[in-house]
C-alpha positions in Angstrom: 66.4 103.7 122.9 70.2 103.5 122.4 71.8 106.5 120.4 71.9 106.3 116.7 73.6 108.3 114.4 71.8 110.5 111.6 72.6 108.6 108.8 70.6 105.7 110.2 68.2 107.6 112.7 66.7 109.8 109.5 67.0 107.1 106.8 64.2 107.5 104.3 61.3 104.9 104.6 59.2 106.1 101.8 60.1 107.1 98.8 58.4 110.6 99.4 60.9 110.9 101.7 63.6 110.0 99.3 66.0 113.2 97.9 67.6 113.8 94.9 66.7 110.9 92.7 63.2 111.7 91.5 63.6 110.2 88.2 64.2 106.8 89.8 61.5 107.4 92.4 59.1 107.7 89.3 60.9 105.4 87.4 60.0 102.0 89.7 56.9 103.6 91.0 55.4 103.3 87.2 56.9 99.9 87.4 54.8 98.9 90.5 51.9 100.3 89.1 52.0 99.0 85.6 52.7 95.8 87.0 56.1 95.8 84.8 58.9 94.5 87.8 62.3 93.6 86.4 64.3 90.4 88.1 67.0 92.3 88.4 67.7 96.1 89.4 71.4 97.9 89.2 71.7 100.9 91.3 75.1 102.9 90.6 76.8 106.2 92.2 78.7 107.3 94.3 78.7 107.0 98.3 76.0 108.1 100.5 73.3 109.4 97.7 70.3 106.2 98.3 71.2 103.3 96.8 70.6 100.9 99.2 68.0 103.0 100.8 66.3 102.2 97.6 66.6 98.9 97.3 64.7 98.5 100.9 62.4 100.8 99.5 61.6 98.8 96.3 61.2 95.7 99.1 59.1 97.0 101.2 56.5 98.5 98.3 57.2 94.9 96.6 56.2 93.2 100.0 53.8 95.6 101.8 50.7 94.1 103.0 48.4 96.4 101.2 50.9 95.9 98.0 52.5 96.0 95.9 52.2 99.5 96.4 54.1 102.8 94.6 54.2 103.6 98.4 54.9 101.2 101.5 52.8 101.9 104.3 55.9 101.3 106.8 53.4 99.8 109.6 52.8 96.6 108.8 54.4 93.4 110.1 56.4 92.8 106.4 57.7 96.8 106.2 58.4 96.8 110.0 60.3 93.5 109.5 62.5 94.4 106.4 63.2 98.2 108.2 64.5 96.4 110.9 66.6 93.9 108.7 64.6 91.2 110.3 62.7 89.9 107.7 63.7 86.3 106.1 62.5 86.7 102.4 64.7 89.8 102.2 68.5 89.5 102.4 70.5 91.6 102.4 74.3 90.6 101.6 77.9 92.0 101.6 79.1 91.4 98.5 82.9 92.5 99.7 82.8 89.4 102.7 80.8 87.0 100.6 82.9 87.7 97.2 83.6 83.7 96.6 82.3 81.2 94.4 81.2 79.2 97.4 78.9 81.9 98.7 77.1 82.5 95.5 76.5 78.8 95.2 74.8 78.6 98.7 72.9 81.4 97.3 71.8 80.2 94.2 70.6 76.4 96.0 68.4 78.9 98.4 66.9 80.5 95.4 64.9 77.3 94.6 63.0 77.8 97.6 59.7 79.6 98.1 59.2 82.8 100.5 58.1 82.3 103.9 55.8 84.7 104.6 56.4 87.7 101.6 55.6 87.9 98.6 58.8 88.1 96.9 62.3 87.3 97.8 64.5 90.0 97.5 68.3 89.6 97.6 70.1 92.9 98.0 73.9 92.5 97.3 75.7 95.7 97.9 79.2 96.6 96.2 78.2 93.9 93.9 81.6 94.8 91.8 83.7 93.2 94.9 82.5 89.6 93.5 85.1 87.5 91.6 85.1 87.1 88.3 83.8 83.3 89.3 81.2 84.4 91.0 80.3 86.9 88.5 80.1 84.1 86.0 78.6 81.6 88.4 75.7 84.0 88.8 74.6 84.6 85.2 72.3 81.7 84.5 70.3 82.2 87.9 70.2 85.8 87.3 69.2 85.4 83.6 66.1 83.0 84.7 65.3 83.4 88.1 62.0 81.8 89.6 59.4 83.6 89.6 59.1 84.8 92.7 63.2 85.9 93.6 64.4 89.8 92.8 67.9 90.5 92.6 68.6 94.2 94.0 72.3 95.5 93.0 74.4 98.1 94.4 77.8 99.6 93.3 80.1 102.8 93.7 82.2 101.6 91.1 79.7 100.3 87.4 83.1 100.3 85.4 84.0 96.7 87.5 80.5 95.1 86.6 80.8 92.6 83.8 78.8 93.3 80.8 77.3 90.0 80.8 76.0 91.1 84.5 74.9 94.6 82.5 73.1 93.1 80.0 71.0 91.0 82.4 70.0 94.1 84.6 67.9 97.2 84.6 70.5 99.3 85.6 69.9 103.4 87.4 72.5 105.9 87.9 72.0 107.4 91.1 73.0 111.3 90.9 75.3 113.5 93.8 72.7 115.5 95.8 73.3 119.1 95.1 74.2 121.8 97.3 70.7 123.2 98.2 69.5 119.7 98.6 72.0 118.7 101.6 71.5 121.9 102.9 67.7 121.4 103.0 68.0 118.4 104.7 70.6 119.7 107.3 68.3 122.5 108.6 65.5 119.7 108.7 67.3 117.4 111.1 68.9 120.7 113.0 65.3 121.8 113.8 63.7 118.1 114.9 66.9 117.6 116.9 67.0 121.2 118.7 69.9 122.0 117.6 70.8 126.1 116.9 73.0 126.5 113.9 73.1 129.3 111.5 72.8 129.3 107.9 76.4 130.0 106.8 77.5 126.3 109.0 75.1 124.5 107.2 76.5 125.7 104.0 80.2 124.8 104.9 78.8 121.5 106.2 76.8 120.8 102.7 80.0 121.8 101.2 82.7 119.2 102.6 79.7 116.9 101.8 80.6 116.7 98.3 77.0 115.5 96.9 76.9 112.5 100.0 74.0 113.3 102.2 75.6 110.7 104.5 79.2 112.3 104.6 77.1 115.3 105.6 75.2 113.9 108.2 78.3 112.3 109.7 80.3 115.7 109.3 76.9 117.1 111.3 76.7 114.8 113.9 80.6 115.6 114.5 80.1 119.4 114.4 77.6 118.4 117.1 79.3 116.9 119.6 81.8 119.2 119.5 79.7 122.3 119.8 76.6 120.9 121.9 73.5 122.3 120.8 74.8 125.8 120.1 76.9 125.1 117.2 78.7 128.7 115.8 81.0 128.9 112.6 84.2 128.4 114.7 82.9 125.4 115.8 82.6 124.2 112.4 85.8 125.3 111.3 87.5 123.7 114.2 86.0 120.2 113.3 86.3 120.4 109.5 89.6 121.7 109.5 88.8 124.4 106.9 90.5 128.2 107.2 87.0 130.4 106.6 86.4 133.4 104.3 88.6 135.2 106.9 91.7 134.2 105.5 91.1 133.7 102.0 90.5 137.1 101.5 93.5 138.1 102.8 95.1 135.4 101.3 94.1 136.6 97.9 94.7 139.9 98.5 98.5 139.3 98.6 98.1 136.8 95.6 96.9 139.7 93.4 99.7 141.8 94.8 102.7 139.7 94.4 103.9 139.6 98.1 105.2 136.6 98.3 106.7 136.8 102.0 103.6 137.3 103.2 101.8 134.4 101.6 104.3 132.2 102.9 103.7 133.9 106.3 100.1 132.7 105.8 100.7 129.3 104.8 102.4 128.6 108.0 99.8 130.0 110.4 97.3 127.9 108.7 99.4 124.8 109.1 100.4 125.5 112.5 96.7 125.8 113.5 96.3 121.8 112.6 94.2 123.3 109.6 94.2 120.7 106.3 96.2 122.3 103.5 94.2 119.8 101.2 91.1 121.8 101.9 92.8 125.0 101.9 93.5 124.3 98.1 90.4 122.9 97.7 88.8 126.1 99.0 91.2 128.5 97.0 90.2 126.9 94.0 86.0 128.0 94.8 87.2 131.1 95.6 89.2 131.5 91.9 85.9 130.4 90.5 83.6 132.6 92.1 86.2 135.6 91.2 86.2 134.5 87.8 82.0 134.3 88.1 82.3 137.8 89.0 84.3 139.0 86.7 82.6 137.8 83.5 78.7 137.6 84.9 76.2 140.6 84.6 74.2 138.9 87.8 77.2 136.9 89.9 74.5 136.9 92.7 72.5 133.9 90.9 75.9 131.8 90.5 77.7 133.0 93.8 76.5 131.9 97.1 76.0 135.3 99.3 76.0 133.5 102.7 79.8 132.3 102.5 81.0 134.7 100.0 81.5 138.9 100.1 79.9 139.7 96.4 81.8 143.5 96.9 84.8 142.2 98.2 84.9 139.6 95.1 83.7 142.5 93.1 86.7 144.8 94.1 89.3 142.0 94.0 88.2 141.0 90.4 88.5 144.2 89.1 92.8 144.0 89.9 93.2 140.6 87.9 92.7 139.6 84.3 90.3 136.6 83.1 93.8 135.2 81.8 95.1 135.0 85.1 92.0 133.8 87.0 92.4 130.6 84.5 96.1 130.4 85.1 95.8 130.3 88.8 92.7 128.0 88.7 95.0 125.6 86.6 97.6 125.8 89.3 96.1 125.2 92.2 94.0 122.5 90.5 97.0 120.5 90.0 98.4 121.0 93.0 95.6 119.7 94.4 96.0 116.8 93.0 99.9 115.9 93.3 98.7 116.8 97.2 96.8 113.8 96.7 99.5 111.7 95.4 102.6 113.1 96.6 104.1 112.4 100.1 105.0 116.1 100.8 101.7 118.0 100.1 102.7 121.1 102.5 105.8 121.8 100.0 103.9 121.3 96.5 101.1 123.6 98.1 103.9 126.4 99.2 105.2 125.7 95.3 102.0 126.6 93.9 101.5 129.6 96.2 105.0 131.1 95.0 103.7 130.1 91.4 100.5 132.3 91.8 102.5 135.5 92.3 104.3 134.8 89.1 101.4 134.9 87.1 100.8 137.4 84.3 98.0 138.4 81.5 98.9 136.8 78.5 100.1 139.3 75.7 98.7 139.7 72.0 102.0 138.2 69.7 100.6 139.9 66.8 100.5 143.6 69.1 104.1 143.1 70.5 105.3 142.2 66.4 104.5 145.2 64.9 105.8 147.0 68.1 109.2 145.4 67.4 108.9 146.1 63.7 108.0 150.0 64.5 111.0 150.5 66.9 113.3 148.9 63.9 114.4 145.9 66.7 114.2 143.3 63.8 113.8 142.6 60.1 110.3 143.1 58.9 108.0 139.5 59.3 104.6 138.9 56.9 101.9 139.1 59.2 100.4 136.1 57.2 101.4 133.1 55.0 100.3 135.2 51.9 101.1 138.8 52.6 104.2 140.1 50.5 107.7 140.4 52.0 108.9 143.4 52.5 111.6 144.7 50.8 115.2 145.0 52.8 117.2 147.8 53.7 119.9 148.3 51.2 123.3 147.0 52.0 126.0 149.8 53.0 128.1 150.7 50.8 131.7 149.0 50.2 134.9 150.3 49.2 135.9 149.7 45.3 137.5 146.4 45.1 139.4 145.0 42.2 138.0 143.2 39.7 139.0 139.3 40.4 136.1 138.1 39.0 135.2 135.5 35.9 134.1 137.1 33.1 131.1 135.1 33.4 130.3 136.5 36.9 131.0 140.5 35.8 128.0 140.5 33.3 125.3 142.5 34.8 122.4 144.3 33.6 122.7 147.7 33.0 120.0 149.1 34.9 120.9 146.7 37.9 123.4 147.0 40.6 125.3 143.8 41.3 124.2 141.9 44.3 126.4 141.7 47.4 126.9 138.0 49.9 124.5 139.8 51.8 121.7 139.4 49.7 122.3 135.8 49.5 121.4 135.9 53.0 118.4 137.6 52.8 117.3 135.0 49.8 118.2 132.1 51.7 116.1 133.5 55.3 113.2 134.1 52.6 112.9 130.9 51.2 113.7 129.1 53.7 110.4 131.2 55.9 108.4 129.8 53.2 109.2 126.4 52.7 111.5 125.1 55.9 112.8 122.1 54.1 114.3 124.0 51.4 116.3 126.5 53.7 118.4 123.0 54.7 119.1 122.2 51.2 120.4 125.9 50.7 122.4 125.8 53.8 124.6 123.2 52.2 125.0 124.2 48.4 127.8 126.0 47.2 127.0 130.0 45.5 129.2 130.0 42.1 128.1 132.8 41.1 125.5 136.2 42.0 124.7 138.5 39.6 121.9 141.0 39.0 120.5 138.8 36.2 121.5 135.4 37.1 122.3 132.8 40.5 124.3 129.3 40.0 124.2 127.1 42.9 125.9 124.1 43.3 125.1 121.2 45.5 127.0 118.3 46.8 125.2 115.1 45.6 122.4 114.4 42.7 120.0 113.6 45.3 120.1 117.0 47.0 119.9 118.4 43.5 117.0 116.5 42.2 114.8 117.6 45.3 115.5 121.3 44.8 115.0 121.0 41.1 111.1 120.2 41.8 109.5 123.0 40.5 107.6 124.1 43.5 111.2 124.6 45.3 112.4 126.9 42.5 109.4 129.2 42.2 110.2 129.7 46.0 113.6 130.4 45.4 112.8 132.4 42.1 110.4 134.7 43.9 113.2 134.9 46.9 115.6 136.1 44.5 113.2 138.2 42.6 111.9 140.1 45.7 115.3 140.5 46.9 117.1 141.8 43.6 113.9 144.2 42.7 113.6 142.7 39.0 111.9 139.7 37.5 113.3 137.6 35.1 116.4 136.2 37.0 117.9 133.1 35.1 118.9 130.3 37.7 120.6 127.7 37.1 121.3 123.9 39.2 124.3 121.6 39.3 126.4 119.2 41.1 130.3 119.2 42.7 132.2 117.5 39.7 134.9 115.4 41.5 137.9 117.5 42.5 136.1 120.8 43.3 135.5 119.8 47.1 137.5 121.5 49.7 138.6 118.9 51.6 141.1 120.9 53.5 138.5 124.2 54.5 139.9 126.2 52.5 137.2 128.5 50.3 136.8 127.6 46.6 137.8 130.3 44.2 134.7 129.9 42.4 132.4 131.1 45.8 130.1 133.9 45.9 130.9 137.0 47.6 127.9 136.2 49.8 129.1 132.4 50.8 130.0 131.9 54.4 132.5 130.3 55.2 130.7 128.0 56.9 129.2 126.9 54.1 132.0 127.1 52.2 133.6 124.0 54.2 130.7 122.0 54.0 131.8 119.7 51.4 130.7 115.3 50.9 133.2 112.8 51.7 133.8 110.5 48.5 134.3 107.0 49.5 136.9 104.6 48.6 135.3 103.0 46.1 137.9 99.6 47.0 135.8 99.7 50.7 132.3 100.3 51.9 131.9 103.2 54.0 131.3 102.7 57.9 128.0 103.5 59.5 129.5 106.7 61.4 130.7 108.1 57.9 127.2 107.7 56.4 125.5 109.4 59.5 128.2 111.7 59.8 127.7 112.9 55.9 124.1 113.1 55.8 124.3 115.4 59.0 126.6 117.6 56.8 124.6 117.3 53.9 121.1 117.4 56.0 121.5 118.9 58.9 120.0 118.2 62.4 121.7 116.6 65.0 122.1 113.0 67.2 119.4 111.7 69.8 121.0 108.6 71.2 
């Protein structure tokens, strides 16, 4: 008998011998028995994990000559016929060559016929979601009401392409990746019945590269084979699938945790110019991040960590130089590296990126710890530690030498158990109120201080409407409790108004009437009064309500 491959030679032909899917097993097994068979069966998942093996399956126990039967006997002439793809009541059809309108309507005229010898006729279509829209829709009334005796058997790697209509008409089964242990399982089976020697940890990088696809394993097996003969060894493996082993990522990690940069470059190259993938390098990085991580925060990391590929002390030894903070920032690196890899047409740079990126990661640091360290070491003003803990009070101003007294008489009234307050105090009142209500630190940036005293404020804004949103009484309790927390004493009178026409200073200079503590930024800021003859351009009006609002232009 000519040489087949593993995927076809050790094919399941019973659904005992079926792995993985045991929910479906039972599932149409029940149905057989209960007498209950749908006219129409979806099998979905990905590649390699029994769909279509299960569709022949259902045909043969459908078809058997002692059946229908839960299980096909797989000797007599019907099972022998549809194992061998022989059999003319079951067909099985490509649904990415026969996609067309055409093809669907030569099925649906040899529908109408009976079976020849079986007793059902089973069509099979597999990647059913490569059919036209048109054939889709030329399908739905035979598939709705199909005679009697016709099954429709369905199989797709891709259910979000399936028409709902199609859906709705089906009994559809989603078909689950085979897990690690499974493949593995499997592996050492066919290893044993072909004679073949391979140890345990080959199997497991086999199973591995499989990604849940018992065929992708089984071809990846029947590669390492005819490399290696039938003494296969773990360099052999490595060879074939192109992956670097647990000898260098240890290493490799090593000088990730300590920062050497140079060296991990010096890595990356030797693995390249060995013909190794870098795609699986990553891939393989990332595993070993999350078994690190596994070890760091698990009592029992033996249960989650596989000891045959993986060191537990060396894992044990590295995860106790790194932080869970930077386990998840490397795993987020290297994750999307992996996939710009993928899509980008230079993966060897974007890996060598990410490699410099992982010696540049750090353990995140506690904002409210490094606060109160600046606070302690007097680096900056005092901040509330919540919205509703009390400011604290400032430093006092130094002191200034005596000064004549140039001011109004209305401005030199002052309390007599309070000191006057300086322009630096304005500061401080505007930075409060504007830490508790953002909005209102822009209107203050643009009014005009006519006056500071220790029992009063007047400010003076540019326009009414400037005015009428500060005058809301939620904006001056903020600005009363600014003042008050900043002057020491309650009962502070303030008091609102607008520029009367004239008072502007449209050439910069300060107005006599400023505060003390008025910048002289602020003292420039002034609004352009239009012509009232001419209506002001576009750039005036943008240009004013950046002065009045503040901000800036994104074109």
């Amino acid at each position: 008998m000519e040489y087949q491959v593993s995927a076809r030679k050790w094919r399941p032909q019973k659904f005992s011998e079926l792995i993985g899917q045991e929910h479906i097993v039972r599932t149409l097994k029940n149905a057989i028995e209960l007498d209950r068979i749908a006219h129409a069966y979806l099998f979905s998942g990905t590649r390699g994990v029994g769909k279509t093996t299960t569709a022949r399956l259902l045909a043969k126990a459908l078809n058997c000559e002692q059946g229908p039967t839960p299980e096909p006997c797989d000797t007599c002439t019907h099972c022998i016929e549809i194992r061998e793809g022989n059999s003319l009541d079951v067909l099985e059809i490509d649904g990415a060559s026969n996609n067309g309108v055409a093809e669907v309507r030569d099925l649906i005229e040899n529908v109408q016929y009976s079976t020849s010898s079986c007793r059902f006729k089973v069509y099979i279509i597999d990647e059913v979601h490569m059919l036209s829209r048109s054939a889709f829709n030329a399908l739905l009334k035979t598939l709705e009401e199909p005679p009697p005796q016709v099954i429709f058997l369905f199989a797709t790697t891709e259910l979000i392409k399936i028409p709902e209509t199609i859906l709705s008409r089906c009994q559809c089964f989603e078909f689950k990746p085979l897990n690690h242990a499974q493949i593995c399982a499997q592996l050492e089976v066919i290893c044993q019945k072909e004679n073949i020697n391979i140890d345990e940890k080959s199997l497991e990088e086999i199973a591995t590269n499989g990604a849940g696809s018992m065929r992708d394993a089984q071809s990846l097996l029947d590669q390492v084979i005819a490399f290696a003969g039938r003494e296969v060894d773990h360099a052999s493996v490595e060879s074939v699938l192109g992956i670097v082993g647990q000898g260098i990522l240890e290493p490799f990690m090593d000088r990730v945790i300590a920062g050497d940069a140079a060296a991990l470059l010096g890595l990356v190259q030797d693995v390249a110019e060995r013909g190794k993938d870098l795609s699986l390098f990553c891939r393989d990085l990332i595993e070993y991040v999350r078994n690190l991580m596994f070890v760091k925060v698990s009592a029992k990391p033996e249960t989650l960590v596989s000891t045959r590929t993986c060191d537990i002390e060396t894992l044990k030894t590295q995860a106790g130089n790194v932080s869970t903070d930077q386990l998840q920032q490397m795993f987020t690196v290297l994750s999307r590296a992996e996939m710009d890899m993928k899509r980008g047409s230079l993966p060897r740079l974007i890996f060598e990126m990410a490699v410099l990126r992982l010696t540049d990661v750090r353990p995140y640091q506690d904002i409210d710890q490094l606060i109160q360290k600046i606070n302690a070491a007097g680096g900056a003003a005092p901040v509330p530690s919540s919205a509703g803990a009390a400011v604290a009070s400032p430093a006092p101003a130094p002191a200034r030498a005596a000064e004549p007294n140039t001011a109004s008489p209305a401005q030199s009234v002052t309390a007599p158990s309070a000191s006057v307050p300086s322009g630096a105090e304005w500061e401080q009142i505007r930075a409060l109120a504007s830490e508790k209500k953002r909005s209102l630190g822009t209107f203050l940036d643009n009014c005009t201080v006519q006056a500071l005293t220790a029992d009063s404020i007047h400010l003076r804004f540019p326009d009414p409407y400037t005015l009428g949103l500060v005058e809301k009484e939620e904006n001056l309790s903020v600005i009363r409790e600014a003042v008050e927390t900043v002057c020491g004493h309650a009962g502070i009178q303030i008091k609102l108004d607008i520029e009367k026409p004239g008072e502007g200073n449209g050439d910069g200079a300060p107005s006599e009437s400023a505060a003390p503590g008025k910048t002289a930024a602020a003292q420039k800021k002034t609004v352009k009064k239009y012509d009232k003859k001419g209506s002001p351009s576009e750039e005036e009006i943008l240009k004013d309500a950046l002065d009045i609002f503040g901000g800036v232009v994104i074109r």
